[in-house]
N, C-alpha and C positions, 0 to 999 in steps of 0.2 A: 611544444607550444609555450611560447616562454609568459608567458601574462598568467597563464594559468600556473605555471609553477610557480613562478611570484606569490600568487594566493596559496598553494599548497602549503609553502613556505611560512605563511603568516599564519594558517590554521595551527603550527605544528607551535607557534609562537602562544597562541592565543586558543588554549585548551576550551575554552566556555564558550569560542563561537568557530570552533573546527567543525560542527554535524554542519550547521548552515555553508560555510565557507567550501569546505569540500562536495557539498549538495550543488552550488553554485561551477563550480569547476568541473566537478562531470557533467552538468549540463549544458557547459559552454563547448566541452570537447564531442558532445553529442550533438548539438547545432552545426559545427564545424565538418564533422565527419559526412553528416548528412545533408550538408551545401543546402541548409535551407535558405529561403529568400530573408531582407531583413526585416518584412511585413511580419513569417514568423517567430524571427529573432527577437519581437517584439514583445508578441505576445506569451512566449517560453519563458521570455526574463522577466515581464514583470512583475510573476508572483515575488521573486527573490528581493524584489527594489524598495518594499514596505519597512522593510525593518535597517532604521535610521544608523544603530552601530554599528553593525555587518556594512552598509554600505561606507560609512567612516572608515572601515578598517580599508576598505578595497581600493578605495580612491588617497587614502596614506600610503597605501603600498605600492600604486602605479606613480605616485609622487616621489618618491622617494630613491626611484633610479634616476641617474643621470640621463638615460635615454628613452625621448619621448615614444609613446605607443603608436605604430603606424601601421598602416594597412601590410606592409613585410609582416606582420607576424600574424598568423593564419589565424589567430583566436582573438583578434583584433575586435572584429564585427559585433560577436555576440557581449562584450564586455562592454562594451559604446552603447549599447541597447538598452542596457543593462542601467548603466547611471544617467543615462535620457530618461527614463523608466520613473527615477526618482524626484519628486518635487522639493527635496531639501536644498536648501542654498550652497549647500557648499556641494553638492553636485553639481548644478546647473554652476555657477562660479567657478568649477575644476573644468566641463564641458569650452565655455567661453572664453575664459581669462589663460587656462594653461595649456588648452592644447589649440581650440581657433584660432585663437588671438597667434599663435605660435605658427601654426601652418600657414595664416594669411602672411607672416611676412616672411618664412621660406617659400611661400609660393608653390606651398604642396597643395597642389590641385586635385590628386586623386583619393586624398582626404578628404578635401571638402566637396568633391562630387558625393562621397559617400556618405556623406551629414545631410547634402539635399536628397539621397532616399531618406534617410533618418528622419526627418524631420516633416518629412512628404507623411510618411507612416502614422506621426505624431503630431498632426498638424490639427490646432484647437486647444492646446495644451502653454497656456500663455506664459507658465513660468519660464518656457525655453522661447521668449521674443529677443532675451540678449543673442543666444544663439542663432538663431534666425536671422537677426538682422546684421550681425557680422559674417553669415555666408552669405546673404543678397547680396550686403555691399563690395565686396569682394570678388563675385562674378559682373554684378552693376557696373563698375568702375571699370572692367575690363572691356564691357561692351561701349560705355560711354567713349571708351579711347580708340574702339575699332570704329566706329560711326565719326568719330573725328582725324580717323584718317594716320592716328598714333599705332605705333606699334604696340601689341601686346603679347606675354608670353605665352596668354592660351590660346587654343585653336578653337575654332568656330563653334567643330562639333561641341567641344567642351559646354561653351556657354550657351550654346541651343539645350543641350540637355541638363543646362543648371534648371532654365525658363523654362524646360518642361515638367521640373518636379516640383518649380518653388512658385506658388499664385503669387505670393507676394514680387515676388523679382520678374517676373513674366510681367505685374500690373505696370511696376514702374518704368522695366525695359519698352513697353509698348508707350507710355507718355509720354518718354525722353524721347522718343523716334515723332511722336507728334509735334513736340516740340520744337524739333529739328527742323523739321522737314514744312510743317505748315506755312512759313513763308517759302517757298518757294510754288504754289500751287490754291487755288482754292475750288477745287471737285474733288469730291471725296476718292472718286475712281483713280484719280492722281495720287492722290496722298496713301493708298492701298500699296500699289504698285511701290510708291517710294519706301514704304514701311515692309516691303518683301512678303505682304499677305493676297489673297485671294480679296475683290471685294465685298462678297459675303462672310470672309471671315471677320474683315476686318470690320467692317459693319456693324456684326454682334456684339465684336468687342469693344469697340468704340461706346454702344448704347449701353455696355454693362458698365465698363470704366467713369465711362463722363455725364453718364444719365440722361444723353441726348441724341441724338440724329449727327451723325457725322456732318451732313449737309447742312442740319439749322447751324451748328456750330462755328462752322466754319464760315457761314454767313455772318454771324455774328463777328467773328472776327473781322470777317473785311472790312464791315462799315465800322467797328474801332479804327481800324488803320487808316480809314478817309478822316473819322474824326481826330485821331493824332495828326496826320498830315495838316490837317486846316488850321487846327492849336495850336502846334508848337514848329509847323511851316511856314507861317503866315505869307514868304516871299512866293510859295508856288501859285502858279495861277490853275483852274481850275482845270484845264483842256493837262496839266503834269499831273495833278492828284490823280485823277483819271488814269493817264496811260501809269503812272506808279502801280495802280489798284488792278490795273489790266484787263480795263474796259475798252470794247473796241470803235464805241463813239461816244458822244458827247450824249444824244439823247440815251444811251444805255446807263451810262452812268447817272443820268437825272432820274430816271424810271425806277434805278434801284434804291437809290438815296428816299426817294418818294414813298414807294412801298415798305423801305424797314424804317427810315425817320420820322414820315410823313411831312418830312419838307425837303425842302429844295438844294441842290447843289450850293444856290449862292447864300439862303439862310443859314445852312450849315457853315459855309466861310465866315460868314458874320459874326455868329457867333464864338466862332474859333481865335476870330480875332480878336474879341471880346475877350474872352479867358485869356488869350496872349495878353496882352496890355494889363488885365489885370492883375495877373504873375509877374509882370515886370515892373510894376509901381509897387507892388507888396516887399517884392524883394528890393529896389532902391530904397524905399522907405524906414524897411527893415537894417540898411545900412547906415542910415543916417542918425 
């Protein structure tokens, strides 16, 4: 196990913290030995992660080879626990800057799957938000580029099972899909299906995400888009705002406009024209 001899190596260096240092290296080969989960890796390492120069010496010593620590080396896991574990800066800094920062741009994925269990395990713990937020954006970006139709280097299962470990990458993977996808649909039962959930799932999470009703929402939106259309449209005639909005007659669209503006198709033109003309005299004016 070569990370652990590295530490061996350093205790034999560093007579006055060899008891600690070799306490820590048999228990990283006894985590290893016995494949435990890294929920326990967790909690095995922390006692070790309190005392600030022992952890300086560990994170010097994995520094100091040319080759970065990766999941190939089987004593991987419990050492990554290990300085997770630790609230000092130059742990969390060693975590983000030399090795994330480093597998996001070799596009070591099966590293940074295993930083979203890490991080699953230790999640509340906000001095590791750098870390966190360079694994979100790093599966994020991958999904934003599958939903846009880009190729990307991970597969599916990958970034389902990033979103299943990380809330934070799950919240915002679920917004961008709303985002996406809300013009083309306005029932929520649609917009479900379009987002590849159940619409009870999608539902719950919707109310948890946006603090509303999928359906008032998305209400809301519509009549934003009749009132942009009228604003910054002003050539559409009423019977086009309509079919744009995809209302399937004329009195549906006055009923709806009624009920969430409490006025009328042509007051809302009126007005939209109004704010047209106002925008275009502010900005002439502004030119002159």
């Amino acid at each position: 196990m070569r990370l652990t001899a590295l530490l061996r190596h350093t205790a034999d260096i560093y007579p006055i913290h060899s008891v600690s240092l070799h306490s820590i290296a048999d228990k990283a080969e006894e985590l290893v030995k016995k494949r435990y989960s890294v929920s326990r890796m967790v909690r095995e390492m922390e006692s070790f992660a309190y005392d600030a120069e022992v952890l300086r010496l560990i994170v010097g010593t994995f520094k100091s080879v040319p080759v970065q620590p990766t999941l190939k080396m089987r004593d991987y896991k419990p050492y990554m626990a290990l300085v997770a574990c630790s609230p000092e800066d130059f742990a969390f800094c060693y975590l983000c800057n030399d090795l994330v920062a480093v597998y996001e741009t070799e596009c070591r994925t099966p590293e940074l799957m295993f930083f979203c269990d890490l991080l699953r395990c230790m999640r509340g713990r906000s001095y590791l938000n750098c870390v966190t937020n360079r694994v979100c954006d790093y599966f994020f970006r991958a999904r934003r580029d599958t939903l846009r139709h880009i190729s990307s280097p991970l597969k599916e299962s990958e970034m389902q099972y990033a979103e299943s470990r990380l809330k934070e990458l799950e919240k915002a993977v679920f917004r961008l899909k709303v985002k996406m996808y809300k013009w083309h649909t306005f029932t929520a039962e649609e917009l479900a299906g379009m987002c590849g959930m159940s619409y009870s799932h999608f539902r719950s999470r919707f109310e948890e995400y946006y603090g509303c009703s999928a359906t008032d929402w998305l209400r809301q939106e519509r009549i934003s888009r009749i009132k942009e259309d009228l604003s910054y449209r002003p050539e559409l005639a009423l019977k086009e705002v309509a079919e744009r909005n995809r209302f399937l007659s004329a009195s549906n669209f006055s009923d709806f406009c009624n009920q969430q503006s409490l006025k009328t198709p042509g007051e809302l033109k009126k007005e939209g024209y109004e704010e047209w003309c106002e925008r275009r005299m502010k900005y002439w004016n502004s030119e002159s």
